[in-house]
C-alpha positions as a Markdown table, in Angstrom:
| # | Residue | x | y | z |
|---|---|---|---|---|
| 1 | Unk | -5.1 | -6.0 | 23.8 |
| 2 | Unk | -3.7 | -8.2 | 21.6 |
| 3 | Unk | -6.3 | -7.2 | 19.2 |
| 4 | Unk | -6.7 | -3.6 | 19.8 |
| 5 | Unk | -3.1 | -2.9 | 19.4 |
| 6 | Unk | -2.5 | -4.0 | 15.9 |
| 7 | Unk | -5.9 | -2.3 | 14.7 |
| 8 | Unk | -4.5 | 1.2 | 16.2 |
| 9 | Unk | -1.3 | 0.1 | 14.6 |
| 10 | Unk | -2.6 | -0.2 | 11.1 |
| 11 | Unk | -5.4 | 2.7 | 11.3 |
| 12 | Unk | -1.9 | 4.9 | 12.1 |
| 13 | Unk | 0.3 | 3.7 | 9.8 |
| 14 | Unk | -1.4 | 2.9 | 6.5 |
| 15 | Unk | -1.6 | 7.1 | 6.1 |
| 16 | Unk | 1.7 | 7.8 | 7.8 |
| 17 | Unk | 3.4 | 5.3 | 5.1 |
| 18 | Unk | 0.6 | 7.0 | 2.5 |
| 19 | Unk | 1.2 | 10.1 | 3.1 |
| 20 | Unk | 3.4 | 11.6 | 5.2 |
| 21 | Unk | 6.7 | 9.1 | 4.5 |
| 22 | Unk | 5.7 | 9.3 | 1.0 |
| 23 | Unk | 6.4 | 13.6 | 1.1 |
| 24 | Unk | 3.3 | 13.8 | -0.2 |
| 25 | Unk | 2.0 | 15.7 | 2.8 |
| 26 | Unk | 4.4 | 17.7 | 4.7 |
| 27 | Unk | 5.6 | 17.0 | 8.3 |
| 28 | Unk | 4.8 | 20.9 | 9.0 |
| 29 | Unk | 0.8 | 19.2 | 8.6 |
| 30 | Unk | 1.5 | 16.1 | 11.3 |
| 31 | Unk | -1.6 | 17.3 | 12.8 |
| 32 | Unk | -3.9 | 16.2 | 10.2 |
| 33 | Unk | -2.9 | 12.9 | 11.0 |
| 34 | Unk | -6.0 | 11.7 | 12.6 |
| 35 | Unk | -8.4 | 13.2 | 9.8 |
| 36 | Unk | -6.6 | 11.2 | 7.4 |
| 37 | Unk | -6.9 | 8.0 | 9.7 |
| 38 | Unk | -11.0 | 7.6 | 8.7 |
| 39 | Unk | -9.7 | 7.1 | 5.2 |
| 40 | Unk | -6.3 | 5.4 | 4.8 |
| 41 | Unk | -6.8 | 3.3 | 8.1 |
| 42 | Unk | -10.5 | 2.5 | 7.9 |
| 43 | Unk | -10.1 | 1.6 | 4.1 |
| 44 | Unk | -6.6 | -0.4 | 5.2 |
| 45 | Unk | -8.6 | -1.9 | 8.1 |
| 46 | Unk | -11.9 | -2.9 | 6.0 |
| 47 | Unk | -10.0 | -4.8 | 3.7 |
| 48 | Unk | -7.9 | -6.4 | 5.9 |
| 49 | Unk | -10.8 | -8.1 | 7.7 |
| 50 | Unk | -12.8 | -8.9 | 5.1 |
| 51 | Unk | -9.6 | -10.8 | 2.6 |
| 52 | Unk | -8.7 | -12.4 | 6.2 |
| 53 | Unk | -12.6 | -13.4 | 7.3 |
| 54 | Unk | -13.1 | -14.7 | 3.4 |
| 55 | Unk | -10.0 | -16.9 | 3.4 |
| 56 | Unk | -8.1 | -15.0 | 0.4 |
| 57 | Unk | -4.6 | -13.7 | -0.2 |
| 58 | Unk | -2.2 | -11.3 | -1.1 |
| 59 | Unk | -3.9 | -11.2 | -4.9 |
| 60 | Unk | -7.3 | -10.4 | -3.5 |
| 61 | Unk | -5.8 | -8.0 | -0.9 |
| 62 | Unk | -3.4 | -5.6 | -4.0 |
| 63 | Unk | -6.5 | -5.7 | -6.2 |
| 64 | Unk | -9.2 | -4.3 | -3.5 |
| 65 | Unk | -6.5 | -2.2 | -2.8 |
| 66 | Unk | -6.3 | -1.1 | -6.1 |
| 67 | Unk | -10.5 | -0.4 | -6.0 |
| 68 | Unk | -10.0 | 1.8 | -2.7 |
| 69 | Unk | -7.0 | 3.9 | -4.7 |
| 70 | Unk | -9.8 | 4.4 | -7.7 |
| 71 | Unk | -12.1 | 4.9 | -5.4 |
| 72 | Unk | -10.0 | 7.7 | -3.5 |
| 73 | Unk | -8.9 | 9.5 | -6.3 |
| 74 | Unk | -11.7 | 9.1 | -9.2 |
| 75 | Unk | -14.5 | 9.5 | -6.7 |
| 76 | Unk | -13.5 | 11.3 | -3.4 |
| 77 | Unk | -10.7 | 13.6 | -3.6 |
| 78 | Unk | -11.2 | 13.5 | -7.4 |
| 79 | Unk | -7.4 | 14.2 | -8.4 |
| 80 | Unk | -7.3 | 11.6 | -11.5 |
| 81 | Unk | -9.3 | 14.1 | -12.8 |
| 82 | Unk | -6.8 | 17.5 | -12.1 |
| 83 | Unk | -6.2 | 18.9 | -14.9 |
| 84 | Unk | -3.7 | 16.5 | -17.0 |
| 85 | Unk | -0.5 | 18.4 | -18.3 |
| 86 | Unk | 2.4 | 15.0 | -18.5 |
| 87 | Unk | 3.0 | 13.8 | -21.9 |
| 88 | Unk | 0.4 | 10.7 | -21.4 |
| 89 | Unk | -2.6 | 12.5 | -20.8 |
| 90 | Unk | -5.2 | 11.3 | -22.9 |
| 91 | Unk | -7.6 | 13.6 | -24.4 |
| 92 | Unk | -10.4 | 11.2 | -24.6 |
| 93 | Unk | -10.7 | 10.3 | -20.5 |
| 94 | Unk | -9.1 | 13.4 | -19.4 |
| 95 | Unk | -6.2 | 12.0 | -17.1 |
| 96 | Unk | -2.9 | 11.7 | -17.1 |
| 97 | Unk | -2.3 | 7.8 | -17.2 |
| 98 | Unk | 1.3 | 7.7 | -15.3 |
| 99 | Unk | -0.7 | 9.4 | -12.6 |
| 100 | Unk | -3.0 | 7.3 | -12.6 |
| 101 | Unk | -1.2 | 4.4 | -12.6 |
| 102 | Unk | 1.2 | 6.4 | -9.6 |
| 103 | Unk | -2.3 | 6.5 | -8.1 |
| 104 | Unk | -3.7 | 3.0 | -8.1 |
| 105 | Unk | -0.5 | 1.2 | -7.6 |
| 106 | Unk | 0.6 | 3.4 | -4.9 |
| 107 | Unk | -2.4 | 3.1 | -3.1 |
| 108 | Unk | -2.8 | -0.9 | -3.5 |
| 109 | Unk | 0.8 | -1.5 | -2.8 |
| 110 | Unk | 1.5 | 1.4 | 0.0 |
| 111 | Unk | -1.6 | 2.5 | 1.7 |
| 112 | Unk | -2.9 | -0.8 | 1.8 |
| 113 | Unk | -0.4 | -3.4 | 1.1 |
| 114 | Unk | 2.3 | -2.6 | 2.8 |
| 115 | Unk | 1.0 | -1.2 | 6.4 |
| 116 | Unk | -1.0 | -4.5 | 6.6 |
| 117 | Unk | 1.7 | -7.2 | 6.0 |
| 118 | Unk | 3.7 | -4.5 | 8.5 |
| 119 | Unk | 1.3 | -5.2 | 11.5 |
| 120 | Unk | 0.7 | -8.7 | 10.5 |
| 121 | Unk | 4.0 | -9.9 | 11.1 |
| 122 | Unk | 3.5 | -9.5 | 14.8 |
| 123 | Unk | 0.0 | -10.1 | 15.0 |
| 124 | Unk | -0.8 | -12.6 | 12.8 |
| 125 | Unk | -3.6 | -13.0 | 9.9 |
| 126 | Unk | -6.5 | -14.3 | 11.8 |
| 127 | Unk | -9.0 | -11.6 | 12.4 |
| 128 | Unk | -9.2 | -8.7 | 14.5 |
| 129 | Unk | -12.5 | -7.6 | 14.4 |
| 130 | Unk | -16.1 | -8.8 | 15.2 |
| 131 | Unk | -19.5 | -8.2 | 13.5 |
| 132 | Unk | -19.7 | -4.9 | 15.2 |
| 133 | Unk | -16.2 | -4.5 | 14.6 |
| 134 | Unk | -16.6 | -4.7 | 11.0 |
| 135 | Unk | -19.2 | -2.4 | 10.6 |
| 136 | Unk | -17.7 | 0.2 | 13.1 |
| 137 | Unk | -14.8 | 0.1 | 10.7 |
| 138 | Unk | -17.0 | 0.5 | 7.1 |
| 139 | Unk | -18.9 | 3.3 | 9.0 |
| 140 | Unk | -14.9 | 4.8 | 9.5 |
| 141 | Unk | -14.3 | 4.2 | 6.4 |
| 142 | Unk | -17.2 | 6.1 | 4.8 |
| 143 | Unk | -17.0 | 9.2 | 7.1 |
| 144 | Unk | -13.6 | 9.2 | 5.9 |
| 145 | Unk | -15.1 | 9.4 | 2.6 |
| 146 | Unk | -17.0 | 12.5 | 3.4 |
| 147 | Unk | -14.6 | 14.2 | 4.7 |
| 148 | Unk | -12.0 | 14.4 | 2.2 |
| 149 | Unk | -15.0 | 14.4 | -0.5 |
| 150 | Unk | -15.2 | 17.9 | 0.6 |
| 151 | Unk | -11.7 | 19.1 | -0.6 |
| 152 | Unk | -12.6 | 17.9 | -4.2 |
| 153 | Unk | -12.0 | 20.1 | -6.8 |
| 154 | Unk | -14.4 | 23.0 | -7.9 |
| 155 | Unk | -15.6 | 22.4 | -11.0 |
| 156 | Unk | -15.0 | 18.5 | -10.7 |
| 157 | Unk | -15.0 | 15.8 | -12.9 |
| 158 | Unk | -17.9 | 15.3 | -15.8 |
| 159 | Unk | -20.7 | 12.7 | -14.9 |
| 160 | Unk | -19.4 | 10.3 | -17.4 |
| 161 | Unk | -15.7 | 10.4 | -15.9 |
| 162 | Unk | -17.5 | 9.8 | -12.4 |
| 163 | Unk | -19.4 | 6.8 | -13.8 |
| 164 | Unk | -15.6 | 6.0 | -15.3 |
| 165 | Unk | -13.8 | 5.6 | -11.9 |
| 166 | Unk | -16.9 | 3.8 | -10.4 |
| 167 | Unk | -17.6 | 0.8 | -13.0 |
| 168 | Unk | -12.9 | 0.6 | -12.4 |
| 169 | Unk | -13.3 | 0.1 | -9.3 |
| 170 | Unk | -16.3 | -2.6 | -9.6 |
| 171 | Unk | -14.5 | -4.8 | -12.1 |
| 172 | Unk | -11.1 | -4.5 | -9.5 |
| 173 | Unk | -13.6 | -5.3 | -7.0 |
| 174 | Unk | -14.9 | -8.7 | -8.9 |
| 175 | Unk | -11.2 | -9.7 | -10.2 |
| 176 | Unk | -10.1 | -9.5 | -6.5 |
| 177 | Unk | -12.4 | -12.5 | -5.9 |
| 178 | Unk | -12.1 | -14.1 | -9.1 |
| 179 | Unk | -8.5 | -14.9 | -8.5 |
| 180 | Unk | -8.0 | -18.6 | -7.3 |
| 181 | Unk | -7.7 | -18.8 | -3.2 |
| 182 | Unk | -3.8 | -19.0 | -2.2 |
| 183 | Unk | -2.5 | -22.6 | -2.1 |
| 184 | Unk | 0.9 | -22.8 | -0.7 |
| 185 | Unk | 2.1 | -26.3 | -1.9 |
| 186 | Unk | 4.1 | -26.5 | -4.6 |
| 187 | Unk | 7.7 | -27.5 | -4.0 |
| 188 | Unk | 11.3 | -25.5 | -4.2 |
| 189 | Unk | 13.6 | -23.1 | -2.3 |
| 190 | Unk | 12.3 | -19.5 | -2.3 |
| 191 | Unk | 14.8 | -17.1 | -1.9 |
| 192 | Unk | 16.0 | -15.9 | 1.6 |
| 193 | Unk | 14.0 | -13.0 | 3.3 |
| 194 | Unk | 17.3 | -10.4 | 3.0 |
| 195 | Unk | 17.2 | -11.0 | -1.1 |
| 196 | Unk | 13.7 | -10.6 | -1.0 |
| 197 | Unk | 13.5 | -7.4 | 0.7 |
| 198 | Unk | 16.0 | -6.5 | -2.0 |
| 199 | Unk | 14.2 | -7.2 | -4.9 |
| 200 | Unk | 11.0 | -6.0 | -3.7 |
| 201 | Unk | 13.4 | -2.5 | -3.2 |
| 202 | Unk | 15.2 | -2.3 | -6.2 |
| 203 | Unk | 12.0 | -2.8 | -8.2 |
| 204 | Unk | 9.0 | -0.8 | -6.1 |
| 205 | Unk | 12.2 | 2.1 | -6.3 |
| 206 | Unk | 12.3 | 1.7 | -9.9 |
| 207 | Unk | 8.0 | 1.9 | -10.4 |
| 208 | Unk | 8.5 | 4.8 | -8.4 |
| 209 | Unk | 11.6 | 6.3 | -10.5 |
| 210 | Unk | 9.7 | 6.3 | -13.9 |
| 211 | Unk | 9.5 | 9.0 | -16.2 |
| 212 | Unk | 6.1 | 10.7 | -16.7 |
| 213 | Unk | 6.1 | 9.5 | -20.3 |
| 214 | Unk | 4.2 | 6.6 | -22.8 |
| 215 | Unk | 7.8 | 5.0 | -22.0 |
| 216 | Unk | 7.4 | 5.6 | -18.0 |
| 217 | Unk | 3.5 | 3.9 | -18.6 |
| 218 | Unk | 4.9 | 0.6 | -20.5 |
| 219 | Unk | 7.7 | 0.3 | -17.9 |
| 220 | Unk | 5.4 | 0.3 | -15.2 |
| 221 | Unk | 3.1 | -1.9 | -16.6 |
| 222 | Unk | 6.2 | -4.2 | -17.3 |
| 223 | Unk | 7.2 | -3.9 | -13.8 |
| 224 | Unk | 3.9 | -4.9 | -12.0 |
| 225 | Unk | 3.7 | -8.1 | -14.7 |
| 226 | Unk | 6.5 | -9.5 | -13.3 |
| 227 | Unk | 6.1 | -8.4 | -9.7 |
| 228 | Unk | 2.8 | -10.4 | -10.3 |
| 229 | Unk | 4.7 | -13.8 | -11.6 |
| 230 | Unk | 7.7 | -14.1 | -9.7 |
| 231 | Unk | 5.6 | -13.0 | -6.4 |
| 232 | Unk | 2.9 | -15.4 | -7.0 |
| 233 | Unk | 5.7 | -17.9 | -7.6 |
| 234 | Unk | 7.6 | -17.3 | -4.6 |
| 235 | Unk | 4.3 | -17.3 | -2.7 |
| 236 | Unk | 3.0 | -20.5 | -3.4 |
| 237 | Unk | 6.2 | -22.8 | -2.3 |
| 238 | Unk | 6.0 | -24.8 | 0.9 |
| 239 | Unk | 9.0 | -22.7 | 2.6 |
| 240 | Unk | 7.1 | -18.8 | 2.3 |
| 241 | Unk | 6.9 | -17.7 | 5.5 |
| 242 | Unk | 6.0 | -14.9 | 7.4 |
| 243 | Unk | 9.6 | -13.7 | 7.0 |
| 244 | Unk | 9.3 | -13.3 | 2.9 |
| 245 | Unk | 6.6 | -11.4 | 3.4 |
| 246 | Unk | 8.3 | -8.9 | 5.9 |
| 247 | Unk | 11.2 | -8.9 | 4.0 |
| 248 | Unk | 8.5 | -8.0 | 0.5 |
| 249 | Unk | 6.8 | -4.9 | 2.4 |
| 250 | Unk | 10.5 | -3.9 | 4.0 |
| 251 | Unk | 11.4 | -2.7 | 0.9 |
| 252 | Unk | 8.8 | -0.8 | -0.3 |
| 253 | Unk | 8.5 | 0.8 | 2.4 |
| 254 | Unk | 12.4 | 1.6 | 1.8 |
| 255 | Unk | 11.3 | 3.4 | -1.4 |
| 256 | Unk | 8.8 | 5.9 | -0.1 |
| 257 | Unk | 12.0 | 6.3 | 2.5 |
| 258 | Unk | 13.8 | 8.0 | -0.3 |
| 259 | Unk | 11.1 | 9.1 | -2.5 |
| 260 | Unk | 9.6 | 11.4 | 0.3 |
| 261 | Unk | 13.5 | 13.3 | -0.1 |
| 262 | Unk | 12.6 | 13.7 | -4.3 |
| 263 | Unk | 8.4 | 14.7 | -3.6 |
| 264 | Unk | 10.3 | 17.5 | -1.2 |
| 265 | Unk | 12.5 | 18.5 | -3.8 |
| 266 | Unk | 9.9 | 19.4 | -6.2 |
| 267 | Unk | 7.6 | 20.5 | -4.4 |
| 268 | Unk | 8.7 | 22.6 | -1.8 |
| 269 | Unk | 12.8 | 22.4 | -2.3 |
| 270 | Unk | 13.0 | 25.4 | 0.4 |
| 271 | Unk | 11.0 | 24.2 | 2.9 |
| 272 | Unk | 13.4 | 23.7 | 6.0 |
| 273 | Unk | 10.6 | 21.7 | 8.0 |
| 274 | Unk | 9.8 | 19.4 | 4.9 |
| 275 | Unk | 13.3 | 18.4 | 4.7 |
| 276 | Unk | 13.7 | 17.4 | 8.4 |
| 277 | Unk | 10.5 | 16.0 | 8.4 |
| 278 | Unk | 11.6 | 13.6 | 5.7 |
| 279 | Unk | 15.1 | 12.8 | 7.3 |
| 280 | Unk | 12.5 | 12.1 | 10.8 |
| 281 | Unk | 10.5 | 9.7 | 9.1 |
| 282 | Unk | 12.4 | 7.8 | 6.7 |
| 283 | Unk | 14.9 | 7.0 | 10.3 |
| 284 | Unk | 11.3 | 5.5 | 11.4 |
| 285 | Unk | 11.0 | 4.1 | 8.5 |
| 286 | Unk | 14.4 | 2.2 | 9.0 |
| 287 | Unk | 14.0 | 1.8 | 12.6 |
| 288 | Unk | 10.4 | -0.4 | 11.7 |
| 289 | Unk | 12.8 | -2.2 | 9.3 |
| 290 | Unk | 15.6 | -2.7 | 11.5 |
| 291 | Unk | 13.7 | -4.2 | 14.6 |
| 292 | Unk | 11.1 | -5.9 | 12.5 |
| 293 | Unk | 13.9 | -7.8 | 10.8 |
| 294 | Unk | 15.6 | -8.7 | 14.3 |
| 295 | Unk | 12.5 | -9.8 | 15.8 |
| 296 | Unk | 12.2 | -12.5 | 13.2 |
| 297 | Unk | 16.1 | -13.6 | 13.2 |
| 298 | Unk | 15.1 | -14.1 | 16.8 |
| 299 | Unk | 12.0 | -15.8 | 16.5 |
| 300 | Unk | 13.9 | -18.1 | 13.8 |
| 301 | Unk | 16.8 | -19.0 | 16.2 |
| 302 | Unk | 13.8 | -19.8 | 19.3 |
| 303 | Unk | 12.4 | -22.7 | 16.5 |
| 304 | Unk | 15.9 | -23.7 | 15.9 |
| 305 | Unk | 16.6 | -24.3 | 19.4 |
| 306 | Unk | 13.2 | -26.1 | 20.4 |
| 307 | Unk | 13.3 | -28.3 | 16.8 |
| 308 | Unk | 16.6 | -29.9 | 18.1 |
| 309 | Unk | 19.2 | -31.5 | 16.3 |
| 310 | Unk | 17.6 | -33.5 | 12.9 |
């Protein structure tokens, strides 16, 4: 049990936090839950095992990510490729490039990111699953594929944009293991967990607040360079715990707390259901926050108390 429960945990909540806390599926639609669970959880699940099972970190883990969010939307569900009507949409590739960075990003960081280091703070980052385990969960994974493949838009994306997405998501897939194995030894205080719960809010809410403009692309871009250097920084001292990284996916899941109130508003702003389902599941949201957080204060007071006096 103390395997199968976090692997139900995270096949559910990678496409509740995805989807459905994000607004971008409405609570009226709660039903569809499980058909989403071959894809977000199985592609959450999959990578989760195999960054675990190969030794790697959080680098390896946002960048795979990224792959499965080009994979998603280049290759199964095919919306990079809706027509492009923001500002940035480039001519030449035929996307709009804040949505595709909205696409990417939010798929690394939320469907992936986020749900994992959610369940791994109680359960721990050994690994779950066996050999049969494994391929259980790529088998998942694919039918998930072929289910939502067959929603893809009619006429879809030209061969060339198809070959596009697919050679993206290959060079994600070979920078995810080109980056250097984490090493947690270097010196120095890292911020406490609260402060980094804050900054990881106040800048995923900002990503997530850009404008769908050239000026909404560089900020964005500008935003996930620094995200990268200060939280490879902060990850590599002595003192990063399991606590920092609570407090780092805490936040952003905060933002998709408020962000499913401002999908609601322009997509369906009359939509009674929509607007209760948000209030439901951003109080979830909160609640996961809110006990997560006091299960580690109390977890930090039992060391405390068995470490003694210095």
């Amino acid at each position: 049990m103390k395997k199968v429960v976090p692997v139900l945990s995270l096949l559910v909540l990678a496409p509740w936090v995805g989807e459905y806390l994000l607004g971008n599926v409405s609570a009226r639609e709660i039903l569809a839950l499980p058909f989403l669970v071959p894809l977000y959880g199985g592609g959450a699940l999959l990578i989760r095992e195999v960054v675990r099972r190969t030794g790697r970190g959080g680098a390896t883990m946002l960048l795979l990510g990224a792959a499965y969010g080009v994979i998603e939307a280049g290759l199964v569900d095919q919306s990079l490729f809706d027509p492009p009507l923001a500002p940035d949409a480039t001519p030449v590739l035929g996307i709009s490039v804040t949505n595709a960075l909205a696409f990417i990003v939010g798929h690394a960081v939320w469907s992936i990111g986020v749900p994992v280091a959610l369940v791994e703070s109680r359960a721990g980052r050994a690994p779950w699953l066996g050999r049969t385990g494994l391929v259980a969960t790529a088998a998942l994974y694919v039918l998930g594929c072929l289910l939502i493949n067959g929603e893809a838009p009619d006429p879809g994306p030209s061969a060339a944009q198809l070959a596009g997405a697919a050679l993206a998501a290959l060079v994600l897939i070979v920078a995810a293991y080109a980056v250097p194995r984490p090493r947690p030894d270097a010196a120095g205080p890292v911020p406490r967990p609260i402060l980094v719960g804050a900054v990881a809010f106040v800048g995923s809410s900002a990503f997530f607040a850009r404008p769908e403009t050239w000026f909404g692309v560089a900020s964005g871009l500008v935003l996930i360079g620094v995200a990268t250097v200060v939280g490879r920084r902060w990850s590599r001292r002595r003192a990063w715990d399991g606590r920092h990284r609570f407090a780092l996916a805490a936040g952003a899941l905060l933002t998709y707390a408020w962000g499913g109130f401002v999908l609601t508003a322009l997509l369906e702003p009359r939509d009674p259901v929509r607007w209760i389902g948000n209030a439901v599941f951003a109080g979830l949201a909160v609640t996961i926050v809110a006990v997560g957080s006091l299960l580690h204060v109390k977890v930090q007071q039992v060391e405390v108390h068995h470490a003694g006096p210095a």
